[in-house]
N, C-alpha and C positions, 0 to 999 in steps of 0.2 A: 357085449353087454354082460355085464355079470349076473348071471342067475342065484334067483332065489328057490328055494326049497317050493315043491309045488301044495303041500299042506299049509303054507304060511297065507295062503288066501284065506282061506276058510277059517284059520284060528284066529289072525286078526279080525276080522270079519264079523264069527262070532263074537269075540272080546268087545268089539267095539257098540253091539245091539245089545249085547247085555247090560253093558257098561248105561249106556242111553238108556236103557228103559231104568234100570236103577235111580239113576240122576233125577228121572221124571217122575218116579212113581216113586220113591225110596223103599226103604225097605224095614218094616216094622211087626212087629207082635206083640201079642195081650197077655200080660201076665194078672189074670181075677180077669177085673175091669181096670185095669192100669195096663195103659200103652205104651211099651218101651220100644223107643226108637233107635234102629241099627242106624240108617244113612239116611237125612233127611232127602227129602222130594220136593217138588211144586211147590206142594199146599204147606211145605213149611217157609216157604217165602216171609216174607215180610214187606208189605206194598205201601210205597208212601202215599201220602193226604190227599193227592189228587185224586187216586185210583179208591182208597178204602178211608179217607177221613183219620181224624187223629185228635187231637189234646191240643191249646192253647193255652197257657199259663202265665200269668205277671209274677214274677219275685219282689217280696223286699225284704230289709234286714228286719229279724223281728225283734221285737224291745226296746223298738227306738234307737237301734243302734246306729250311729253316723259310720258308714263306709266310708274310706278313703276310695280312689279311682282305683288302685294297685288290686287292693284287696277285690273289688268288683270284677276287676280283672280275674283273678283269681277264682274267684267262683265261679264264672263266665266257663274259663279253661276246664275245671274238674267236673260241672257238669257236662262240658263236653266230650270229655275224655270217657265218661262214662257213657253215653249215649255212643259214640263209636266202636269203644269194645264190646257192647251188647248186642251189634250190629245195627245202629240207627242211626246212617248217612241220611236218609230226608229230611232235613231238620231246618229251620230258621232260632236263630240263635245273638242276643245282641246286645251290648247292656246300654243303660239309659245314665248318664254320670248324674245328671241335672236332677234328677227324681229318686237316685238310688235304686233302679230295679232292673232285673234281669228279666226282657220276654224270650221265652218258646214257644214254638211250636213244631210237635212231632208228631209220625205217625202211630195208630194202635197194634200193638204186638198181634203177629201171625197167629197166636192164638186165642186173640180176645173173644168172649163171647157176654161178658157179665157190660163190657164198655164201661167201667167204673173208673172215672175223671180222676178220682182222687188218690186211690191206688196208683195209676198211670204217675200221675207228679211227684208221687212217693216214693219211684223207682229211684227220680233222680235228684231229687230235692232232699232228700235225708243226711244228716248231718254225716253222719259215716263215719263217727269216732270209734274205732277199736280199739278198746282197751282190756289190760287183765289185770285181776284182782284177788286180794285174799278172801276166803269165804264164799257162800254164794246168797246172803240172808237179802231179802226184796222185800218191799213194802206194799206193792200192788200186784195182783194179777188180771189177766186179762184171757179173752177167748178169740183164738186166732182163728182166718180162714174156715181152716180147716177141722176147727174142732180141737184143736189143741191149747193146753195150757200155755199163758205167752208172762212170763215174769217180770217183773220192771221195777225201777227204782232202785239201785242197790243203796243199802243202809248198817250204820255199822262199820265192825271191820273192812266190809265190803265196798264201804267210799275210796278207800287207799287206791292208788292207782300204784301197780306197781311198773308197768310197760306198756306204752301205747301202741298205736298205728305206725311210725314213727321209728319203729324197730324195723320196719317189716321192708324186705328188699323187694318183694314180688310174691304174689298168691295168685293158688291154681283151681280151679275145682275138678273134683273126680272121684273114683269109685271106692271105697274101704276096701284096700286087700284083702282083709278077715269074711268082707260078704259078698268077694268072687266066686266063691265055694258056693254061695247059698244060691236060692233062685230072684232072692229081693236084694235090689241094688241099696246101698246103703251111700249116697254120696255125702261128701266132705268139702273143706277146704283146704290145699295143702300152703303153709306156708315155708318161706325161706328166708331169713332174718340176716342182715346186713351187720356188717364187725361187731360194731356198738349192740346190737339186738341180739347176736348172738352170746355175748359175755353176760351182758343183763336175765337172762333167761337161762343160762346156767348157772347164774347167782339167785335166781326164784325158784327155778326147780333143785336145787340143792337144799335151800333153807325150808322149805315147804315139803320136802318128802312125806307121805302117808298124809295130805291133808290135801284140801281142796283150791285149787286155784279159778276162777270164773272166768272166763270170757264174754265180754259185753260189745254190744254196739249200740253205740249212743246209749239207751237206758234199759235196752231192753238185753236179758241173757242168752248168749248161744248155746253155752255149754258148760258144765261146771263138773269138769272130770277131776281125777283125784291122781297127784303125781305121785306115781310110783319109784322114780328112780330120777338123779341129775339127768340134765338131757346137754350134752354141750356142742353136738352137732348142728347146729343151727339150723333148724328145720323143725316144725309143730304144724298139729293137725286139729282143725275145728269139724267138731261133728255135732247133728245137732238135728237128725232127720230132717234134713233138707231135701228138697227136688233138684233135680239138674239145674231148673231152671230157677231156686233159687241160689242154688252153691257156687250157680253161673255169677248172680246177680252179685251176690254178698263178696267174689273174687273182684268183679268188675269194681265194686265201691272200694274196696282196701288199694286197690293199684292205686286208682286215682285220687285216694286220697280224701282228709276231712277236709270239709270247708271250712272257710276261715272264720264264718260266723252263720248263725241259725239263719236260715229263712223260712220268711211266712210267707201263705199264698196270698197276693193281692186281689187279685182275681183268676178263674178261670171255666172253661167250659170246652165244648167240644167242636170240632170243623169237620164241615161236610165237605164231604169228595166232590169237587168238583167233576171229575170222570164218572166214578161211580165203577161198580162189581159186576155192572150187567154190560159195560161199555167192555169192560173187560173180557167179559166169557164172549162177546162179537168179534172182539179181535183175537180170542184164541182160535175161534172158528175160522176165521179169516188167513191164519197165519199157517192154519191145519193145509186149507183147500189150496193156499198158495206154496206151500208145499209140496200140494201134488202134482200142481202145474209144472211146477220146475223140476219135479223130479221127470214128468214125463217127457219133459220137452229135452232134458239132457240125457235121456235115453233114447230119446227115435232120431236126438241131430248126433250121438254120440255111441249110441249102443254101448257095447260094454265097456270101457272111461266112462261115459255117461253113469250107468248102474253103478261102478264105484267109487264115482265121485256122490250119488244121492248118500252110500252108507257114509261116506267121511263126513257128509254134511250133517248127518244125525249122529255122527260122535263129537262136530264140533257144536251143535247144540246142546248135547249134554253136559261140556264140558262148562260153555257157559252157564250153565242153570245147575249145574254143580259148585260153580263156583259163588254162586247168588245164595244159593240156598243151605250153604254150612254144612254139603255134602263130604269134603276134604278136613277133620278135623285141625290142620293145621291152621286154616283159614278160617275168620270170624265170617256169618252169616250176613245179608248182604241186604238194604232195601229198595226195593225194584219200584221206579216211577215209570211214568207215560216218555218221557225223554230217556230213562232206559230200556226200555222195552224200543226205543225205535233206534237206540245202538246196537239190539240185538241182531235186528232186522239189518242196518246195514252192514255189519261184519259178515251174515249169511250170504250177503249180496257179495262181500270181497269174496266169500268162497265159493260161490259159484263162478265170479270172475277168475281164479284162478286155475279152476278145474277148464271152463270153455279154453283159456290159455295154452294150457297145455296139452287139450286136446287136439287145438289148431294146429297146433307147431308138429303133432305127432303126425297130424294128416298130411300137412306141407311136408316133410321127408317122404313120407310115403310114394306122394304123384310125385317126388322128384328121384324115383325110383330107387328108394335103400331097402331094404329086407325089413321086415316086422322087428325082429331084434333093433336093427341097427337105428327103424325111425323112434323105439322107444327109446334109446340110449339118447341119439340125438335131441329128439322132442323135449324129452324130459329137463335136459340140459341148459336147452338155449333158453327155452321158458320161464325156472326160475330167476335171474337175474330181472325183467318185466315184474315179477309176481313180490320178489323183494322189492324193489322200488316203490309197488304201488302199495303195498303196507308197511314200508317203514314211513312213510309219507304219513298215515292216519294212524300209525306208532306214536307218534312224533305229536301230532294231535291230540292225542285223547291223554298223554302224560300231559302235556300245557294244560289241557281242561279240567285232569285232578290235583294240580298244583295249584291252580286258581281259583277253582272252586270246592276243591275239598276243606278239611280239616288245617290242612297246611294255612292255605286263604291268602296266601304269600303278594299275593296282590289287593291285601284288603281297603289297604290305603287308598286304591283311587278307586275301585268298586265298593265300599262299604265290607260293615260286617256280615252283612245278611246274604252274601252271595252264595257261602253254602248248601247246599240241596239236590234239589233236582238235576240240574247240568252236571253234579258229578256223576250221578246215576247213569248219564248218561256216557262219558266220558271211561267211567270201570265198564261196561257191559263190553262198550265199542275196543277197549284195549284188551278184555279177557276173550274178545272172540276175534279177534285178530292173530293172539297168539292161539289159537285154540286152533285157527286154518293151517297155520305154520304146522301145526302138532296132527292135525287130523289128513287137511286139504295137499299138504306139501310135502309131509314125510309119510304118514301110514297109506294113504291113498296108492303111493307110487310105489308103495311096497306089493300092494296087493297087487297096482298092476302087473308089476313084474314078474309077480308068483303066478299072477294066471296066464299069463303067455308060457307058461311053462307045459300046461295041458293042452293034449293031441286037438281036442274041438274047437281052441280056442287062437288055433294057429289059421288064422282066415283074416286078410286083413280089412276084407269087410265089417266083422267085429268090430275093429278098430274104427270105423270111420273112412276104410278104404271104399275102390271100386268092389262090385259084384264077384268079377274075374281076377283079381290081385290073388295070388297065392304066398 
């Protein structure tokens, strides 16, 4: 058997409890009274309608405008597109051709507290035009949120459209380099303009140097900086004292685009969680205690396999609720239903299957008298091929179940439109902690075994799951 290094216990070990409590608890600090988050945790979840209630909303075209189906269609797509990149998989989503209206219904952002319906519809319902402009002269103001001035109406020079939405290849949100130095994040939106957008935009920033170009959305201004120089790199920058979490929102709406015509709310209000928050904190407790059972029971049938199969199990926990929670910036945040929360549960269940597995196969070499080394080489060996099989099997399932019920919806035709939601929640959790066994349960786990059969105390293969007297 090939040896591993006997510190490689202990570093993975630790990596992997740090790693877990991060995941679960994130990791954040207070700059004044502003909380800025390094790695979200938990509580940044986002729980669909069942568990925390949500928004119900009717669309239709406003001004009497006749939709054709296409165009329904279309709107249908963009607000979905938006609602996915903001991380809002629990969603019912459908359009009605005979009436002209689009219903919704989604859950409330992880950090709602005001539950304001009409903010909520406003995320996705805005018409989303960006455009830029000469001037920045406005005919109304207004008081935002926050207490800030909000300008609207452009008038004047300022009606010219000189480039729209329409230029724009892809937008990112993120931090101002100039206020990485500082200790107040200044976030932006970065864009990146396609052939056509970027010739157009080195044709307004040339013609416009030392004067003011505006950025608008829909009516209202983001920004009205004053170009200093050509810019022919294809690439501009919207800034505009934004939050994360609007520079998140205002990137989400330019990807996917303006609608193809205004909508008004026909009606809407709010849905109560059929679960409910408290049903929730009983099954965190629940999930806590059963936790312990299993850790203990694969410690006194398994001893130490046992012990580190418990920590692979708390690093493949992590990973999942890292993965849910927008812990991995490369990954959108995720929304967690009552049907994912019980994919989370059975992929736990595949990793403890996996760990009893391999502990069995280590015992069987043992009583058929091979050395400590030789029944971990063996053990370890014969067992995953078993362990591969039984989760490429629910691999194999939970991708059908987010092609079907996701975004894709690729089987809408004979299940309708409304099939997206819940079941995919369920579907991402059960494939994100499958591959998280493979990563925790089947590769780090058997590292550390090996590293600790390297130590003088641990050469007993009692430990293992042997006899008393096995030496």
């Amino acid at each position: 058997m090939k040896r591993i290094p006997k510190p490689v216990f202990f570093i993975v070990a630790i990596l992997i409890l740090c790693f877990s409590y991060s995941a679960v608890f994130g990791v954040s600090y207070f700059v004044g009274d502003n909380k800025e988050t390094v790695v979200k945790g938990i509580t940044d979840i986002r729980w669909g309608t069942d568990i925390r209630g949500g928004v119900e909303a009717t669309f239709e075209p406003a001004d009497g405008y006749n939709a054709t189906d296409s165009q329904l269609d279309s709107a249908k797509s963009i607000i979905e597109t938006r609602m996915v990149s903001t991380g809002i998989t629990d969603y019912e989503l459908y359009a009605d051709y005979n009436t002209d209206r689009i219903i919704v219904r989604f859950p409330w952002k992880e950090d709602e507290k005001k539950f304001d319906v009409e903010a909520a519809i406003e995320e996705i319902s805005s018409t989303a035009e960006l455009t830029f402009r000469p001037g920045n002269s406005y005919s109304n103001t207004s008081i935002g949120s926050d207490g800030s001035y909000v300008y609207q109406t452009p008038t004047g020079d300022t009606e010219t459209v000189l480039m729209n939405g329409s230029a724009v290849k892809s937008a990112q949100a993120g931090i101002d380099s100039d206020s990485k130095k500082s200790s107040k994040s200044n976030y932006v939106v970065y864009l990146e303009l396609n052939d056509e957008g970027t010739k157009t935009f080195a044709d307004i920033t040339e013609k416009y140097v030392n004067q003011v170009v505006s950025i608008w959305m829909d009516d209202i201004m983001l920004s009205a900086p004053t170009i200093n120089e050509k810019i022919s790199g294809g690439k501009a920058q919207i800034s505009g004292d934004f939050t994360a979490e609007e520079a998140t929102a205002l990137a989400a709406k330019i990807n996917a685009g303006a609608l193809p015509f205004k909508l008004s709310t026909a009606s809407y209000g709010s849905v109560s969680a059929s679960l409910g928050e408290n049903s929730l904190v009983a099954m965190a407790y629940a999930g806590i205690i059963a936790m312990i059972i299993i850790s203990l029971f694969m410690i006194i049938m398994y001893r130490l396999p046992g012990f580190i199969a418990v920590i692979a199990l708390l690093g493949q926990m992590g990973i999942t609720i890292a993965a849910i929670s927008g812990y991995f910036p490369v990954f959108n945040s995720f929304t967690m239903t009552l049907p994912g929360i019980a994919g989370l549960i059975l992929s736990i269940g595949m990793g403890v299957d996996a760990n009893v597995i391999t502990s069995e196969r280590i015992i069987e070499e043992m009583r058929s008298g091979r050395t400590l080394d030789g029944a971990l080489d063996r053990g370890t060996k014969s067992s995953l091929s078993a362990i591969i099989d039984g989760n490429m099997t629910i691999i194999i399932v939970a991708i059908i179940l987010l092609l079907v019920f996701g975004p894709f919806n690729v089987l809408s035709f004979i299940f309708g439109q409304s099939t997206t939601g819940t079941i995919y929640s369920f579907g991402y959790t059960l494939l994100v902690g499958v591959i998280s066994n493979f990563i925790m349960g089947v590769g780090l786990s058997r590292v550390m075994l090996r590293a600790v059969a390297g130590y003088k105390f641990a050469r007993h293969k009692w430990l293992f799951g042997g006899a008393k007297d096995g030496e």
